[in-house]
C-alpha positions in Angstrom: 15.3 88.0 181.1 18.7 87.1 180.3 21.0 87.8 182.9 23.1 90.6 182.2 26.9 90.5 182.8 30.5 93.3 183.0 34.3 92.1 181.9 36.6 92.1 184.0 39.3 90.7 181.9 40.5 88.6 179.5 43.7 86.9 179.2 45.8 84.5 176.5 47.7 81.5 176.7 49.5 79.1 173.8 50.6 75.3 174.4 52.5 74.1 171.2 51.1 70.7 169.7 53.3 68.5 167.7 51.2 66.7 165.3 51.6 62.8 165.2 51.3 62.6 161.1 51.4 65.8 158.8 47.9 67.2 158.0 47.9 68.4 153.9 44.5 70.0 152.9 44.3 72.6 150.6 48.0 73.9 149.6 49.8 73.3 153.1 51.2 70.7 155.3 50.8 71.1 159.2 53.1 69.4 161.3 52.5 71.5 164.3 51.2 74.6 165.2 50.0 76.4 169.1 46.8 76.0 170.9 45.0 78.8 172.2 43.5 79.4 175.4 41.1 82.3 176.4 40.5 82.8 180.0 37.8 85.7 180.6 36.9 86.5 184.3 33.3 88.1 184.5 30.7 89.6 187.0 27.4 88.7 186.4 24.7 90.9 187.5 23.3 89.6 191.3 25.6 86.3 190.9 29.5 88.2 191.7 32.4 86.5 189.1 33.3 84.0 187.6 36.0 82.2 185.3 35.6 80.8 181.8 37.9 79.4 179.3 38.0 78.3 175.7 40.7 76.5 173.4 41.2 76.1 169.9 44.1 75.6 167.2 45.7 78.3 165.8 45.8 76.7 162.3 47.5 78.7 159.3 46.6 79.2 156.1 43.1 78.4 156.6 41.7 81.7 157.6 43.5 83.6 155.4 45.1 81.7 152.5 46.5 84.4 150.1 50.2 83.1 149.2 52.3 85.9 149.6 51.5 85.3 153.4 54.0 82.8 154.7 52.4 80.1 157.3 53.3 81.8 160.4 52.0 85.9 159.0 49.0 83.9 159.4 49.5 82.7 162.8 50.2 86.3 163.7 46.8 87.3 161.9 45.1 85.3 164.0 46.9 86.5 167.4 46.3 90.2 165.9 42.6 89.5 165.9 42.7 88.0 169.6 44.5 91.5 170.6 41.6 93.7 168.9 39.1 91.9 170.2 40.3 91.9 173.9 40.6 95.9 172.9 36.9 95.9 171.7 35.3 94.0 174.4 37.1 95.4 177.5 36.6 98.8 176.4 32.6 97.6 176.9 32.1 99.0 180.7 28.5 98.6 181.5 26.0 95.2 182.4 24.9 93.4 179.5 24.3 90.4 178.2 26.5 88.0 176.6 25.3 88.0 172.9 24.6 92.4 173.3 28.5 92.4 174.1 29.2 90.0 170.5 26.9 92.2 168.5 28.8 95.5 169.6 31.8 94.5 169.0 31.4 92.2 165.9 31.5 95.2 163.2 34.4 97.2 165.0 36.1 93.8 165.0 35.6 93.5 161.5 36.8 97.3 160.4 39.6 97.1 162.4 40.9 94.3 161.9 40.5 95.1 157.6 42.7 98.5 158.4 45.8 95.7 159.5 45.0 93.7 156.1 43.1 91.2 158.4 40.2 89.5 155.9 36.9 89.1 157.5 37.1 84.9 158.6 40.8 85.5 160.3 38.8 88.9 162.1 36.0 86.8 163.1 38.4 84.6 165.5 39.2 86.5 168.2 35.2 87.0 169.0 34.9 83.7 168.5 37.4 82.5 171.0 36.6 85.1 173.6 32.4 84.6 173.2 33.3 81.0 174.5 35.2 81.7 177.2 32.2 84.4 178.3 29.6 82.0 177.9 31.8 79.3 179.6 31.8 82.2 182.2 28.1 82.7 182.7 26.9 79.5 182.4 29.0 78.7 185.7 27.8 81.6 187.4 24.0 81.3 187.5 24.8 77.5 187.8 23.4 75.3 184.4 24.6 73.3 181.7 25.4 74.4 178.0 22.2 72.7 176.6 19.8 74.1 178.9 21.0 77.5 179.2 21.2 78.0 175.5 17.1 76.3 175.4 16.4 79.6 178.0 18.5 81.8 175.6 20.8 82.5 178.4 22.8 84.7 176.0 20.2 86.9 174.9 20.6 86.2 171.4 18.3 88.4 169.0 17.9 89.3 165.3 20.1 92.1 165.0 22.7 90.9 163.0 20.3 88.9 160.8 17.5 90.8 159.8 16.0 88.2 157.7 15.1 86.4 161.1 12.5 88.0 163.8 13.5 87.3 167.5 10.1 84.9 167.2 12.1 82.7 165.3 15.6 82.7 167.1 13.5 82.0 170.6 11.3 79.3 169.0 14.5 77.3 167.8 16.3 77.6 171.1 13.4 76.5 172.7 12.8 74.0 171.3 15.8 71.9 170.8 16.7 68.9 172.1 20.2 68.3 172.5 21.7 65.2 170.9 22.9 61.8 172.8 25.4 60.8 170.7 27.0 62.2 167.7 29.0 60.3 165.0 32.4 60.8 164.0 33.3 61.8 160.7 36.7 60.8 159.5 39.1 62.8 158.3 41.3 61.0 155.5 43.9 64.1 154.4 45.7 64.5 150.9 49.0 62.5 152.4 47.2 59.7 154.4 47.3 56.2 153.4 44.8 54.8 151.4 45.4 51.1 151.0 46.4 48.9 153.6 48.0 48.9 157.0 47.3 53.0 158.5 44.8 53.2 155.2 41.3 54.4 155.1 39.6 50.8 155.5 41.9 49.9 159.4 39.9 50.1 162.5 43.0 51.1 163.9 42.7 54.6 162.0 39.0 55.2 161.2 37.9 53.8 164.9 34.8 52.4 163.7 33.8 55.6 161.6 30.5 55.4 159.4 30.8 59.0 158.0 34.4 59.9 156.0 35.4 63.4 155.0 38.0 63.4 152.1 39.7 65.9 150.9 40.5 67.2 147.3 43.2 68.7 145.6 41.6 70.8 143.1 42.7 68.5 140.1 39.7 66.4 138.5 42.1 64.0 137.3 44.0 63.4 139.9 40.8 63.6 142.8 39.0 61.1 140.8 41.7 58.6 140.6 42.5 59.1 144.2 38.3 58.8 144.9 38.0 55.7 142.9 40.8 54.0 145.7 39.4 55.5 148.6 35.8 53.9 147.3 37.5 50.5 146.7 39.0 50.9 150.3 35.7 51.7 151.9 33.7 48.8 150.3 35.6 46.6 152.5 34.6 47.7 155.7 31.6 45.6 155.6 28.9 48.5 156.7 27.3 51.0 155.2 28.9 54.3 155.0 28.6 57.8 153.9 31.0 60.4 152.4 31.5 64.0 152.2 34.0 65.8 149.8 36.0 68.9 151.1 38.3 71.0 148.2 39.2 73.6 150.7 39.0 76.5 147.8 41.6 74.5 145.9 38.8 74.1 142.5 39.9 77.3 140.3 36.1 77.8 138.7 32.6 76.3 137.5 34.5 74.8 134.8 37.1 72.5 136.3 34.1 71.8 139.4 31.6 70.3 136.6 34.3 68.4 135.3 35.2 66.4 138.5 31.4 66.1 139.1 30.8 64.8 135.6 33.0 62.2 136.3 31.4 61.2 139.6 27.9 61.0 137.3 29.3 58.8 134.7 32.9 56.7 136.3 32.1 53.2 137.3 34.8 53.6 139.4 33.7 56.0 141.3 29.8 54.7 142.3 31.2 53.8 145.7 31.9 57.1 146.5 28.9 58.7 143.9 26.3 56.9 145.3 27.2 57.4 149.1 28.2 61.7 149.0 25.9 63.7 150.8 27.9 67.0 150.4 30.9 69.1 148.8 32.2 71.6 150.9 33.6 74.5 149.8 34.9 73.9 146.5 36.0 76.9 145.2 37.8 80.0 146.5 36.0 82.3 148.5 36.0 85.3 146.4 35.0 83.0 143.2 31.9 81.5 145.0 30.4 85.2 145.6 30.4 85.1 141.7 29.5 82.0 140.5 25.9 80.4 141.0 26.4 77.0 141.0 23.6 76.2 138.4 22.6 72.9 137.7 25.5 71.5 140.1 23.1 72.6 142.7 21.4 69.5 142.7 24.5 68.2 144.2 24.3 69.3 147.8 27.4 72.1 148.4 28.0 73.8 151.7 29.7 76.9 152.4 32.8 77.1 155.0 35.8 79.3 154.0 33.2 81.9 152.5 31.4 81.9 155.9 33.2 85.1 156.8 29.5 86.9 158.4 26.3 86.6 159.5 25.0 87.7 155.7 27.1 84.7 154.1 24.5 81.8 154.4 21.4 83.9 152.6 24.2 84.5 150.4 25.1 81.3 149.5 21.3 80.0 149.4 20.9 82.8 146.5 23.9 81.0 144.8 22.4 77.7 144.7 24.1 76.6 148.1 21.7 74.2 150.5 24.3 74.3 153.2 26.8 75.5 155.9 29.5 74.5 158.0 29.2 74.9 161.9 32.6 75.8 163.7 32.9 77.2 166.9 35.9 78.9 165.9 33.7 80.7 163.5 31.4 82.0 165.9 29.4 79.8 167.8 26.5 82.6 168.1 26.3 82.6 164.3 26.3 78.8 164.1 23.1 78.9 165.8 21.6 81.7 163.7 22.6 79.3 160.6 21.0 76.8 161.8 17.6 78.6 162.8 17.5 79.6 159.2 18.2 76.4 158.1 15.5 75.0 160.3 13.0 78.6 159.1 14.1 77.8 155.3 13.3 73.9 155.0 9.5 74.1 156.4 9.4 76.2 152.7 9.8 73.3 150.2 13.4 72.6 149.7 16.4 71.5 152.0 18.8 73.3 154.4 21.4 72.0 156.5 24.3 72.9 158.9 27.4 70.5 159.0 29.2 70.1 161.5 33.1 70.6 160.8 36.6 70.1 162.6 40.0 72.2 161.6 40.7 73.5 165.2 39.5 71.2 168.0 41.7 69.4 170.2 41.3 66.9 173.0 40.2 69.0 176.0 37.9 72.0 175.7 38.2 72.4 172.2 36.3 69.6 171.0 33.5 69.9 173.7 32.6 72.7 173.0 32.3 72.2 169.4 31.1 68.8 170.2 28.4 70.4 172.3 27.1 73.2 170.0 27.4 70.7 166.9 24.6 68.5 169.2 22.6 71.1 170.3 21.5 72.7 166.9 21.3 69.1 165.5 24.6 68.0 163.8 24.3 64.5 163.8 27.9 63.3 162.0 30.7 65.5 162.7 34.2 65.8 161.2 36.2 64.8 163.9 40.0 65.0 163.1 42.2 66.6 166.6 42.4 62.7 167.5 43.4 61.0 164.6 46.4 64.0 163.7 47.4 64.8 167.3 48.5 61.9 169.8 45.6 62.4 172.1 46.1 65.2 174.0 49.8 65.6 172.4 51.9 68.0 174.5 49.3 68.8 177.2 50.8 67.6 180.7 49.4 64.3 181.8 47.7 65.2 185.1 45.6 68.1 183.3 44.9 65.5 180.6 44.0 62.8 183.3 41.3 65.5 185.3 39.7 65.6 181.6 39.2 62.0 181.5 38.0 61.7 184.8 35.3 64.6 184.9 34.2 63.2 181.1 34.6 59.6 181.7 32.2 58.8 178.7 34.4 60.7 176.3 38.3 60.0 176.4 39.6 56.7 177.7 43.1 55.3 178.1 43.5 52.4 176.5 47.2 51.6 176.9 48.5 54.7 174.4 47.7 57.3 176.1 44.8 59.4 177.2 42.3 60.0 173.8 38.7 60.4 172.9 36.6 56.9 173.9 34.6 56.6 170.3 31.3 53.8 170.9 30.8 52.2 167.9 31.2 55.1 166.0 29.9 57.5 168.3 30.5 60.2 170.5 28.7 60.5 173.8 27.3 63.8 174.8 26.3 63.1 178.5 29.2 64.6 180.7 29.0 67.3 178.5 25.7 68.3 180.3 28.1 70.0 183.5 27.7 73.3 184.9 29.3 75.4 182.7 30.1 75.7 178.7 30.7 71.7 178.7 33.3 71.1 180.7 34.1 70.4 184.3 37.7 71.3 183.8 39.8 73.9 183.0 43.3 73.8 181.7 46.1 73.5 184.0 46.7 78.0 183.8 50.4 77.7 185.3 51.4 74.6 182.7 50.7 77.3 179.7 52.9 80.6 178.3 51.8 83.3 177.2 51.4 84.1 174.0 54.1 85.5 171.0 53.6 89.2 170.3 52.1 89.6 166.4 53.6 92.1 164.2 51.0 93.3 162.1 50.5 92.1 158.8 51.3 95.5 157.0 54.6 95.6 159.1 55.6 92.0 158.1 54.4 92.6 154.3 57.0 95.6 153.8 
């Protein structure tokens, strides 16, 4: 039985982070933008209370991207959702278990957050953040690691918010994972980032010894295959094999304009580097477009789902459309990130090909990216976009002792190495062993007093008039 557990209370915090170069993807430019942290205090049924805590970005114009919404309104979406959700799951009273608590809140989150003009992905944050902390919570309290409490199903999670599974299946995957040693990095090279030379794609310095890159697109075929055909030449120089993944962030209008930057990746010279090494394309086109548009023929291609990932029908979805994949995220949801997954694992004993990726907007040094880290290795993400270290100075603005008891509890995964505190990357690689610690993989929790609390949101229907 999974053990059953009340809410006692759940609490924000914000640290701001200064990014070290801008971040373009899609139609904005980041500079800087807060952290969030979730601390959630819990009693567990026979075990008394406990602390957890989660972190992630606060990232605009991701979750919601509709451009009469300045940057910030979408900040203050995303604090709206945190405030509804704390509502939602504090107003739950009784004993029960961690993933009972999600799925009763999930579609109340959803409703009320649409009444404030909040669209489902930016809704789906707030759970996300708190679920973390909870499980962060519990895991402490009956004493276990992340990987093996998830194996025992710690959180209860069932098939009621994805009928198209039985319970059989969701217990069979759990059970039978084995959690990953290492996971590779997948780097991040942004629309502004250098391509050629000193600080370009090809310097140790800046891809640390990557084997996977993720590259981003601008929507233009033109203009994305010129700018591919570089970043191939780049890469050939590295002397090792690689692989690529393309990410257009909604930015590809329709079908149309899609085909033609993939005809050109079928038939360019220039672009074999990059044609012969892509395992992916991620979210092309916007998210209402892709519930209209099977992809077709492209579908031989290999295209994953992020932005539209706004529910736990999006991925059966998708499949229907022609899509083979989806993107992982913990600020997403991590319980539905396992639910992908146990389709994709259900789905590919049938004939064809499913996958979950493993992707990075929101995850910076500290808790954010082991968690992430840590879900991305137990459901089997073997290369993950890892992009909080090469945008953010380490732990940026987070104060040096708190950064320090991170690198000292997780001694295989952040090193200082003259600049600073940042993540240790072996050959490539991250290491997953620390990560094993009591609790939602971490030893440590943020430094509570060092963090303010967070700015009040207006709702989005007050800032809109």
């Amino acid at each position: 039985m999974s053990p059953r557990l009340k809410l006692r209370d759940i609490a924000f915090f914000e640290r701001p982070v200064q990014f070290a170069r801008p971040f373009r993807f899609g139609a904005i430019t980041i500079n800087a933008t807060p952290q969030l942290f979730v601390r959630a205090e819990i009693e567990v049924e026979g075990r008394g209370s406990a602390v957890g805590a989660s972190a992630e970005l606060l990232v605009p114009k991701w979750f919601d991207k509709r451009p009469e919404l300045s940057p910030a309104q979408t900040v203050d979406g995303l604090r709206r959702s945190l405030q509804i959700a704390r509502g939602l799951y504090l107003a739950q009273t009784g004993f029960q278990t961690a993933f009972h608590l999600h799925a009763s809140c999930i579609g109340h989150q959803v409703a009320a957050c649409a009444k404030e003009n909040i669209p489902p992905l930016a809704a789906a944050y707030g759970p996300a953040e708190i679920d973390k902390a909870i499980l962060d919570a519990l895991l402490r309290a009956v004493e276990t690691n992340f990987f093996d409490g998830m194996s025992g199903n710690i959180a209860g999670i069932d098939a009621r918010l994805s009928p198209d599974l039985s319970e059989k299946d969701i217990r069979t995957f759990l059970s039978g994972r084995v959690p990953l040693e290492r996971v590779a990095i997948r780097h991040t090279v942004g629309l502004d980032d250098v391509v050629e030379g000193e600080g370009g794609v090809a310097d140790p310095r800046e891809n640390t010894g990557a084997r996977y890159f993720k590259l981003k697109l601008s929507g233009d075929p033109a203009a994305d295959a010129a700018r591919l055909a570089r970043i191939g030449k780049e890469l050939d120089t590295l002397g090792r094999d690689y692989k690529v993944t393309l990410d257009a962030n909604e930015q590809y209008a329709d079908l149309a304009a899609l085909h033609a930057l993939m005809d050109r990746l079928d038939h360019d010279a220039a672009l074999r580097p990059i044609a012969t090494r892509l395992l992916y394309v991620e979210q092309p086109m916007p998210r209402d477009i892709t519930r209209q548009s099977p992809l077709g023929s492209l579908a031989a291609r290999g295209f994953i789902i992020d932005e539209a990932d706004d529910s736990y029908h999006a991925f059966p979805a998708a499949r229907a459309l022609g899509y083979r994949g989806i993107s992982s995220k913990s600020c997403k949801g991590l319980y539905k990130s396992v639910i992908n997954a146990t389709r994709a694992a259900k789905w590919s004993t049938e004939g064809e090909t499913f996958f979950v990726t493993g992707e990075d907007l929101t995850c910076q040094a500290g808790l954010a990216v082991q968690q992430d880290l840590a879900l991305g290795a137990f459901i089997g993400v073997t290369h993950a976009e890892r992009n909080g270290h090469h945008y953010v100075d380490g732990f940026g603005d987070t104060p040096a002792a708190e950064a320090a008891a991170f690198a000292a509890a997780h001694s295989d995964l952040y090193a200082d190495a003259g600049q600073g505190i940042r993540l240790k990357i072996h050959n490539g690689d991250l290491l997953t062993g620390s990560l094993h610690s009591a609790g939602f993989a971490t030893s440590v929790h943020p430094d509570w007093s060092a963090l303010r609390p967070p700015e009040q949101p207006k709702s989005l229907w007050e800032q809109l008039a």
